[in-house]
N, CA, C and O atoms as CSV, one atom per row, in Angstrom:
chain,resi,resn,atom,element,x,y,z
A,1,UNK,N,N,-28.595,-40.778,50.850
A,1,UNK,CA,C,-28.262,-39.374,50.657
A,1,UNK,C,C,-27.652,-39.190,49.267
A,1,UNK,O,O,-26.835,-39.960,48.763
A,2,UNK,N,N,-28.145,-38.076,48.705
A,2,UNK,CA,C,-27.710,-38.221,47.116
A,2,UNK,C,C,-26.348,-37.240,47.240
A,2,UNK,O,O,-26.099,-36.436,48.139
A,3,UNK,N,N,-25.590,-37.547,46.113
A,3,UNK,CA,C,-24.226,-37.200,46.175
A,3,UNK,C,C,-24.291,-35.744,45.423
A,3,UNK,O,O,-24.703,-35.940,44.280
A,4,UNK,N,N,-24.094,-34.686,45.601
A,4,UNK,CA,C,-23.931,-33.449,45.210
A,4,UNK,C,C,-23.682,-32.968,44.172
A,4,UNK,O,O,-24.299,-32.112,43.538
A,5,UNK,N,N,-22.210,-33.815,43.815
A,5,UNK,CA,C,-21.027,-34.268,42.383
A,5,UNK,C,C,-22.159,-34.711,41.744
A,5,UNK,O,O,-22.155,-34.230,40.611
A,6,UNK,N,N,-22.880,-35.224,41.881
A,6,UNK,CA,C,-23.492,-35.840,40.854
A,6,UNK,C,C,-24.351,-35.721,40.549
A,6,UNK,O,O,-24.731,-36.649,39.834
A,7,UNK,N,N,-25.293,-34.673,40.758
A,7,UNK,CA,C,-26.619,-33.606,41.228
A,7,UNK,C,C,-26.681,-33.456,39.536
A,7,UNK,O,O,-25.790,-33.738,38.736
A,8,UNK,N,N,-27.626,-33.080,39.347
A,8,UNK,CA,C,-27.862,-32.520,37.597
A,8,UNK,C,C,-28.715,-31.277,37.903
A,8,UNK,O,O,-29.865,-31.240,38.340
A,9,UNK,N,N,-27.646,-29.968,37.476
A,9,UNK,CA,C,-27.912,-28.706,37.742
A,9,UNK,C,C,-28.591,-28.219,36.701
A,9,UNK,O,O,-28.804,-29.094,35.862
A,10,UNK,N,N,-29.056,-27.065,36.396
A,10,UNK,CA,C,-29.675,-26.521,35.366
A,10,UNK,C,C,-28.810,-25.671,34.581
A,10,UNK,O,O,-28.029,-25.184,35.398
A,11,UNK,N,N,-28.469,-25.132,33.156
A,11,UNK,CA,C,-27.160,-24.485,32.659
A,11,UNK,C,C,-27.657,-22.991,33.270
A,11,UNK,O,O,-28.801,-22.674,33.596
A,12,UNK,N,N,-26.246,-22.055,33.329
A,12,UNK,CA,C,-26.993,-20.684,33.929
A,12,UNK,C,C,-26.588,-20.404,32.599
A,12,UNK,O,O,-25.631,-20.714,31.890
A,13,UNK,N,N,-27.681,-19.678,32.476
A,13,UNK,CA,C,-27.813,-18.623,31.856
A,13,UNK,C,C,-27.332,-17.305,31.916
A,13,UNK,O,O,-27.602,-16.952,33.064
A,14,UNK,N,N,-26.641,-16.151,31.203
A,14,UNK,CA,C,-26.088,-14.724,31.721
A,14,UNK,C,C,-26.750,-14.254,30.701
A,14,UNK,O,O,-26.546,-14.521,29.517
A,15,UNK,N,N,-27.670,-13.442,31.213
A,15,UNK,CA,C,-28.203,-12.100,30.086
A,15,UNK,C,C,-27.782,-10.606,30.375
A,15,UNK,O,O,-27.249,-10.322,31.447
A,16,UNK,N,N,-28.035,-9.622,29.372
A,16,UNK,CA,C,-27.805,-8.430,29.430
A,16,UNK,C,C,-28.488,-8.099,30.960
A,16,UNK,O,O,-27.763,-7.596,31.819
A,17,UNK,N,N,-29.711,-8.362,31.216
A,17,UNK,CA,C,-30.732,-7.924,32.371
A,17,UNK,C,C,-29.843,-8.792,33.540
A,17,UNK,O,O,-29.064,-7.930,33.944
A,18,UNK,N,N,-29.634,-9.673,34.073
A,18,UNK,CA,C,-28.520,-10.355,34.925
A,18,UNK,C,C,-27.359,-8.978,34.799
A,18,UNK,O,O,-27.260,-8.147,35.702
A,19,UNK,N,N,-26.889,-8.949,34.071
A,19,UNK,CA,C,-25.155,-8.131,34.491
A,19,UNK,C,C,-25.924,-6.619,34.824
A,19,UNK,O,O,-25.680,-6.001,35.860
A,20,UNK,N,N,-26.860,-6.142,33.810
A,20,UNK,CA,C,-27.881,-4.781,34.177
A,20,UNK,C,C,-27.969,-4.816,36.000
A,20,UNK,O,O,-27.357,-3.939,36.609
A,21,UNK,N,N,-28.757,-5.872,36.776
A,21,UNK,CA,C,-28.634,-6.099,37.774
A,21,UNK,C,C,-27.725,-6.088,38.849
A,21,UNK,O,O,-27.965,-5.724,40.000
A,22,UNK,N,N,-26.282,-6.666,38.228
A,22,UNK,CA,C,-25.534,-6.787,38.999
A,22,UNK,C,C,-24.494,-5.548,39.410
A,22,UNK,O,O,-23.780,-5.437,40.406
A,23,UNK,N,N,-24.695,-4.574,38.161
A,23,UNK,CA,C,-24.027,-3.190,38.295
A,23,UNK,C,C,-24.983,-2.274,39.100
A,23,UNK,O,O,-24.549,-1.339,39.774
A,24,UNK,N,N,-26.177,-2.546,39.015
A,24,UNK,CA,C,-27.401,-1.926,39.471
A,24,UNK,C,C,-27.069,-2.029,40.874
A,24,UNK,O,O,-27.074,-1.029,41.591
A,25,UNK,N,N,-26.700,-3.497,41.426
A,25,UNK,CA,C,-26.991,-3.298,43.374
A,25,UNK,C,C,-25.846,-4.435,43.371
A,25,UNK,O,O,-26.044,-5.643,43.507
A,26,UNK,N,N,-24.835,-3.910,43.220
A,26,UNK,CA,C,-23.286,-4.418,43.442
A,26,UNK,C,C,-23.264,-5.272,45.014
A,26,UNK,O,O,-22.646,-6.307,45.262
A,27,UNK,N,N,-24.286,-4.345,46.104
A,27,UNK,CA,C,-23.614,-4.910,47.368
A,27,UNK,C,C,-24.472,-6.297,47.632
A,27,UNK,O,O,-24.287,-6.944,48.663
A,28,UNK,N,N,-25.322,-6.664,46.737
A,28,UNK,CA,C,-25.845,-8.070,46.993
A,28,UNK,C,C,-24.808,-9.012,46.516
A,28,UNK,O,O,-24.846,-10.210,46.795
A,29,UNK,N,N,-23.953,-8.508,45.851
A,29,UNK,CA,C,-22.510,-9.704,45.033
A,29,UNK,C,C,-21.577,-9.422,45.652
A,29,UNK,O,O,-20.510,-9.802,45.169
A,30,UNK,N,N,-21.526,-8.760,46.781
A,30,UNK,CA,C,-20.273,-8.886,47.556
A,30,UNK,C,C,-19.326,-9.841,47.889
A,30,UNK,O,O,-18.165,-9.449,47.771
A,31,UNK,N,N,-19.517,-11.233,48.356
A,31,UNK,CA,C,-19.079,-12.342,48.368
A,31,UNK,C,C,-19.043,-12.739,47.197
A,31,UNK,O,O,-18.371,-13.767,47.119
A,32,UNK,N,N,-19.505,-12.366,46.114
A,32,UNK,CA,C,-19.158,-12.722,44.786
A,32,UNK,C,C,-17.262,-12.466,44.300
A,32,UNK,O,O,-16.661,-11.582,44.909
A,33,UNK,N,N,-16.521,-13.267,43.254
A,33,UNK,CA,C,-15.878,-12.934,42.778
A,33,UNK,C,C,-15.894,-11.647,42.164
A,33,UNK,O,O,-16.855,-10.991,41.763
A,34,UNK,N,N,-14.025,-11.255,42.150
A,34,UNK,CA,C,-14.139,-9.549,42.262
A,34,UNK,C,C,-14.599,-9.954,40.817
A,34,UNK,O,O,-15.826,-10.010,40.892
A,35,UNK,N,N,-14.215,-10.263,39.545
A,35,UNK,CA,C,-14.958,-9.647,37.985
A,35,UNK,C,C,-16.651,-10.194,38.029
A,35,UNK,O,O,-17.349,-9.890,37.062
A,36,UNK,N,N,-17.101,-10.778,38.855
A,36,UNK,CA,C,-18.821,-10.800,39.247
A,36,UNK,C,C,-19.135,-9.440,40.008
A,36,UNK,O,O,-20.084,-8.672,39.844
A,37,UNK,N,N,-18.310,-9.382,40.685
A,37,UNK,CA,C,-18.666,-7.936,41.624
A,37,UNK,C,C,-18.834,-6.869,40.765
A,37,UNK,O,O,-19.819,-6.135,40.844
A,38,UNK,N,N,-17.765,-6.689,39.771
A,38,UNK,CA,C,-17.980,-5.404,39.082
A,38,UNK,C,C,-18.645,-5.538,38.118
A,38,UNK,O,O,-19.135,-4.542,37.586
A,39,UNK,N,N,-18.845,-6.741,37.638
A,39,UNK,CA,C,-19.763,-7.163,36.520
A,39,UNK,C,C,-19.126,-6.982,34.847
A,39,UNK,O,O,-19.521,-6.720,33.711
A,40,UNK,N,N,-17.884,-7.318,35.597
A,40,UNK,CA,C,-16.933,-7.622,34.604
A,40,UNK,C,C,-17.301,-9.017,34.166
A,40,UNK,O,O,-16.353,-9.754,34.437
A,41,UNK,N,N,-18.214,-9.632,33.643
A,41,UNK,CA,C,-18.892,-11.002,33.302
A,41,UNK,C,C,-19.157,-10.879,31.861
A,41,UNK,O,O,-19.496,-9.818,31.337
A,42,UNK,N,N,-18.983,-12.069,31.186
A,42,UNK,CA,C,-19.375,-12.139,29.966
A,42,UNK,C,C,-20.660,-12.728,29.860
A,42,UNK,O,O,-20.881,-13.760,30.495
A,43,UNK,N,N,-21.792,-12.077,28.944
A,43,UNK,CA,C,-23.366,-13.339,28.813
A,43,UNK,C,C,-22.715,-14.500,28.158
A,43,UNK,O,O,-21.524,-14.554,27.853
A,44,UNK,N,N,-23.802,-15.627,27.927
A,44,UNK,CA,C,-23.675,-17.012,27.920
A,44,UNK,C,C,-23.379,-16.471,25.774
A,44,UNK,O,O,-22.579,-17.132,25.112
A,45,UNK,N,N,-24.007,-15.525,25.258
A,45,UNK,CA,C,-23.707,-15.637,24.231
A,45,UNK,C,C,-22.335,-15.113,23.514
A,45,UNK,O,O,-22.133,-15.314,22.316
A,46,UNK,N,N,-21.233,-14.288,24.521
A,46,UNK,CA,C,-20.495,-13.456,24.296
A,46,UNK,C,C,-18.877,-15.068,24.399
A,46,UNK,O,O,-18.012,-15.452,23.611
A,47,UNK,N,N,-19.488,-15.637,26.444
A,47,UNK,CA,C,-19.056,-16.480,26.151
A,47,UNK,C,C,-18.856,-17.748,25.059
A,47,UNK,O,O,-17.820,-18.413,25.077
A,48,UNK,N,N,-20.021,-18.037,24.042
A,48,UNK,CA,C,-19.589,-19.194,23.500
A,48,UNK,C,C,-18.663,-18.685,22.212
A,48,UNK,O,O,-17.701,-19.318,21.777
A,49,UNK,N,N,-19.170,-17.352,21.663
A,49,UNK,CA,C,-18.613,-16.955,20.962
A,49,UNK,C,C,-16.921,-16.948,20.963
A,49,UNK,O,O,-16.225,-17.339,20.026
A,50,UNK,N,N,-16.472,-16.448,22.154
A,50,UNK,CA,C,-15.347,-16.220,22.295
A,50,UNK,C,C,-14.393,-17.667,22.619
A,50,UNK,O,O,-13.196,-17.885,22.432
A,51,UNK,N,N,-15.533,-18.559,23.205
A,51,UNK,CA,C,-15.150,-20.253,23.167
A,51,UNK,C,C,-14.540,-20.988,21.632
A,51,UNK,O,O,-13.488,-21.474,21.216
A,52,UNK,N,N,-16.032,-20.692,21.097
A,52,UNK,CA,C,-15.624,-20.915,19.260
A,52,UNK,C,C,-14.620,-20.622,18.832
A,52,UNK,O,O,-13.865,-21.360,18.200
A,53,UNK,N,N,-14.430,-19.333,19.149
A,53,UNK,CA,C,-13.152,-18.731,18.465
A,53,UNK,C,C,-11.899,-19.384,18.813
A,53,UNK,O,O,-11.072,-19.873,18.043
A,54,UNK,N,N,-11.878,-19.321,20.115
A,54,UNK,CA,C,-10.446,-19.410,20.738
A,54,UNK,C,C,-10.158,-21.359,20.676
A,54,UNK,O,O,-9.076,-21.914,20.871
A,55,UNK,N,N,-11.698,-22.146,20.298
A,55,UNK,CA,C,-11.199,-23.684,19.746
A,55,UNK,C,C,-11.275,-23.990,18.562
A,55,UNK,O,O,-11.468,-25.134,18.151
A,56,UNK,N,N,-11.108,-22.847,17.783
A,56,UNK,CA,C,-10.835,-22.496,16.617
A,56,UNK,C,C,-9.738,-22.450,16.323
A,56,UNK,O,O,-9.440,-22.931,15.230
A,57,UNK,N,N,-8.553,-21.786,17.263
A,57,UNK,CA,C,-7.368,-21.814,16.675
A,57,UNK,C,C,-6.707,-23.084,16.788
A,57,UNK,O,O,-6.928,-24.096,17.453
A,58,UNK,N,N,-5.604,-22.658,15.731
A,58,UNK,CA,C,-4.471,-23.990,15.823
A,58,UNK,C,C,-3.517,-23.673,16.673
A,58,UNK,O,O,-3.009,-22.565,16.852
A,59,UNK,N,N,-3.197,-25.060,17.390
A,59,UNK,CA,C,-2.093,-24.699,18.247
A,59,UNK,C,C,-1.019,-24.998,17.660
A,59,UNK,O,O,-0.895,-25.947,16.886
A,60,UNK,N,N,0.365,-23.750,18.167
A,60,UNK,CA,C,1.483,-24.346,17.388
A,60,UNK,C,C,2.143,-25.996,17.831
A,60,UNK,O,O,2.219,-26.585,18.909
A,61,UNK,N,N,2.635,-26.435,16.121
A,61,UNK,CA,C,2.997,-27.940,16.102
A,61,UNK,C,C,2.037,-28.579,16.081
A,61,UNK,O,O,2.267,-29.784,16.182
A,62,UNK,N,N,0.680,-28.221,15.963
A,62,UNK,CA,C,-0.417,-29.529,15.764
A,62,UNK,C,C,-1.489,-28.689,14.855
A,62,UNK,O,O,-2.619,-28.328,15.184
A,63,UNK,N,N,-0.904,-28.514,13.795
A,63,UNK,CA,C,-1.431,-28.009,12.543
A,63,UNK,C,C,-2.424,-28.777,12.117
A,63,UNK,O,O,-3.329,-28.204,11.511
A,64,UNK,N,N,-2.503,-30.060,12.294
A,64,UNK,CA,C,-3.405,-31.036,11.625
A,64,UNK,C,C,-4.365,-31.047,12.368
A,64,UNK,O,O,-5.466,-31.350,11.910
A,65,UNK,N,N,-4.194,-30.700,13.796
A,65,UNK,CA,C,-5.605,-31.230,14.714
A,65,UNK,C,C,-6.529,-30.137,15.165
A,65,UNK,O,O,-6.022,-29.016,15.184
A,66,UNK,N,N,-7.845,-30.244,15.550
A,66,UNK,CA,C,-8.974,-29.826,15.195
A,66,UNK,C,C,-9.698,-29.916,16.731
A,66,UNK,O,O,-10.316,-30.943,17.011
A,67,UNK,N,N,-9.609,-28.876,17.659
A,67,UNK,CA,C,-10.369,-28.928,18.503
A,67,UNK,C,C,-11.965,-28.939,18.481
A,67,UNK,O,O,-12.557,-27.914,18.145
A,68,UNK,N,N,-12.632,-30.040,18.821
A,68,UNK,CA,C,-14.083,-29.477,19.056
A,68,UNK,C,C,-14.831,-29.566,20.455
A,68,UNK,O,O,-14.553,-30.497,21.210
A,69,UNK,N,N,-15.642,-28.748,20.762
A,69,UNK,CA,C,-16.134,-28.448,21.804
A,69,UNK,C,C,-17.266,-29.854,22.559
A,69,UNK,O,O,-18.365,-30.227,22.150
A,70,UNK,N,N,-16.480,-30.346,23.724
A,70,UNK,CA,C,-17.290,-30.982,24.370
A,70,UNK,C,C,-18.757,-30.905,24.980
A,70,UNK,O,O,-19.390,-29.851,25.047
A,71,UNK,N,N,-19.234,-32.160,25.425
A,71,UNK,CA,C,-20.610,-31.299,26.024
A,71,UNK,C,C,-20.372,-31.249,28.169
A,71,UNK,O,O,-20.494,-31.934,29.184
A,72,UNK,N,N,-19.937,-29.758,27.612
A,72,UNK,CA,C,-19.238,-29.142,29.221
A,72,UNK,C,C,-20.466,-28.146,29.848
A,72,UNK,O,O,-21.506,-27.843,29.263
A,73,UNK,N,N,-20.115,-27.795,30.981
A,73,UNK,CA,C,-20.796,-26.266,30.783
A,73,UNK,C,C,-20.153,-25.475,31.985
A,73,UNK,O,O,-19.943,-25.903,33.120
A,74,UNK,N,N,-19.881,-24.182,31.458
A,74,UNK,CA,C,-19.587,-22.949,31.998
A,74,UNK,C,C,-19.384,-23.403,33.830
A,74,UNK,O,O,-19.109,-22.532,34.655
């Protein structure tokens, strides 16, 4: 039996047409989280952007060091 954890998923994707959808017929995301429900969601491009940015900054007291982005996903 293969282990779940260890499954190799496909990355999701969020497009404009996805969140279009999800404001469109709200009651299929019901069991969804409430900012999925309202479609309070960011796309995959809004997210990395705002990723970049925010491992962009310096944190205070570690002026010298340099976050860079692992290979994670959403």
């Amino acid at each position: 039996m293969n282990n779940i954890l260890e499954k190799e998923y496909p990355e999701l994707n969020i497009t404009e047409e996805i969140l279009k959808n999800i404001k469109n017929h709200p009651s299929l995301y019901s069991s969804a989280p409430v900012k999925t429900f309202m479609g309070k969601i960011y796309t995959t491009e809004e997210f990395q952007k705002r990723s970049d940015e925010v491992l962009a900054m310096s944190l205070p007291g570690s002026e010298n060091r340099v976050l860079k982005r692992s290979k994670w996903r959403r």
